[in-house]
C-alpha positions in Angstrom: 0.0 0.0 0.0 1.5 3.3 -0.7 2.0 5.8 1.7 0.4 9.1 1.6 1.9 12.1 2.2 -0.4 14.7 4.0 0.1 18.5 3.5 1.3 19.9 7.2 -2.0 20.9 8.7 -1.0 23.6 11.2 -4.1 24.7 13.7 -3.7 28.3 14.8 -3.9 27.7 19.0 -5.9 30.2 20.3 -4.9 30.9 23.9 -7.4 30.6 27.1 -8.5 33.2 28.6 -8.1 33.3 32.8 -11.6 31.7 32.8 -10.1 28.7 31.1 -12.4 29.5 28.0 -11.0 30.0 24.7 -10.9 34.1 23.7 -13.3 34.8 20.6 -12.2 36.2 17.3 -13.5 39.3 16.7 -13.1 39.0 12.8 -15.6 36.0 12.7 -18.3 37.0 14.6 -18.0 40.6 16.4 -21.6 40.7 18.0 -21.6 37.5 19.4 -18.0 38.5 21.0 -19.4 42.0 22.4 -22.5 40.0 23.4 -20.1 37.2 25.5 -18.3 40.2 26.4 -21.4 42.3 28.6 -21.9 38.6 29.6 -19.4 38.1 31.4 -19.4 38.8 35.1 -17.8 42.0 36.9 -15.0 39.2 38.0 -14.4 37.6 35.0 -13.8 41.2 33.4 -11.1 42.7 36.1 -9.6 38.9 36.1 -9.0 39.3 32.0 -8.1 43.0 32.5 -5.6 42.0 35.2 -4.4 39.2 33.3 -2.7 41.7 30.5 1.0 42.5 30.5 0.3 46.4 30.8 -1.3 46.1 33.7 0.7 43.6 35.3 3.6 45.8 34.7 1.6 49.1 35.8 0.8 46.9 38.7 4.2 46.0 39.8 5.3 49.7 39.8 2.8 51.3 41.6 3.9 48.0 44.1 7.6 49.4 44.3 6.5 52.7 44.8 4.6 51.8 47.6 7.1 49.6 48.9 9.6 52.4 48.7 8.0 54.8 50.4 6.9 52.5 53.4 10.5 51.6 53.6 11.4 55.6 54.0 8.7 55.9 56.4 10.2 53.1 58.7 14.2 54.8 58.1 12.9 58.1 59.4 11.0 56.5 62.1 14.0 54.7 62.9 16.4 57.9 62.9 13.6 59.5 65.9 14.3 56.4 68.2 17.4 56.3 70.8 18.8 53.4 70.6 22.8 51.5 71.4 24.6 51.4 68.9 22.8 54.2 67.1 23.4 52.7 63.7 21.9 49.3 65.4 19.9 47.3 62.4 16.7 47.0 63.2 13.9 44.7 61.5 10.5 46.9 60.7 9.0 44.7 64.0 11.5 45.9 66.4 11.3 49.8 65.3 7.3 49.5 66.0 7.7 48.2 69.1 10.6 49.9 70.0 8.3 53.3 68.9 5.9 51.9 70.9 8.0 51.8 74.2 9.1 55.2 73.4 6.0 57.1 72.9 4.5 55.1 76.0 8.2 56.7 77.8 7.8 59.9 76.7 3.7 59.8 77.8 5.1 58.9 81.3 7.5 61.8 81.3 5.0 64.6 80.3 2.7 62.8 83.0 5.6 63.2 85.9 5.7 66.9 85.5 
C-alpha cells in the first residue's frame, strides 16, 4: 500500500482566557463577541483586564513605589528612636515596638511633671 503524504495541517492555538475558556475572534463573529463580552461577570472582566501585560507591569510599579515609600517611612521612624549602637539594624517589627515603648516613655515623662 503506498503511503500518503499529507500537507502539514497547522491549527492556529488560540490561547485561554483566565476563565479557562477560549478568547473569541472578533473578525468572525463581532456581536456575538461584544454579546459574551457584557456577559461576562464584573469578576471575570477585572480577572481578564488584570491578566494583560500592561497592567501587570503598571501593577508591579505602583507595588515598588509603595514599597519604597513605606521603607522611608520606617528609616525616618527609625532615625527618631534612641537606641545603642545608634546605627543598630533594626527589623520593621523591632522599630514598632521599640516606637511603641518610646512614645509610651515619653507619655510617662510629660505625666511626671
Amino acid at each position: 500500500m503506498p503511503s500518503m503524504i499529507l500537507p502539514n495541517v497547522v491549527k492556529e492555538e488560540v490561547p485561554d482566557d483566565v476563565t479557562g475558556r477560549p478568547e473569541q475572534n472578533e473578525n468572525k463573529n463581532t456581536s456575538k463577541s461584544r454579546s459574551d463580552h457584557l456577559a461576562l461577570s464584573r469578576e471575570e472582566r477585572r480577572r481578564r483586564r488584570r491578566s494583560t501585560a500592561k497592567y501587570r507591569t503598571a501593577h508591579a510599579t505602583r507595588e515598588r513605589i509603595r514599597v519604597e515609600a513605606f521603607n522611608v517611612a520606617f528609616g525616618d521612624l527609625r532615625t527618631l528612636l534612641p537606641t545603642l549602637p545608634p546605627d543598630k539594624k533594626l527589623s520593621k517589627i523591632e522599630i514598632l515596638r521599640l516606637a511603641i515603648c518610646y512614645i509610651s516613655y515619653l507619655n510617662h515623662v510629660l505625666d511626671m511633671q
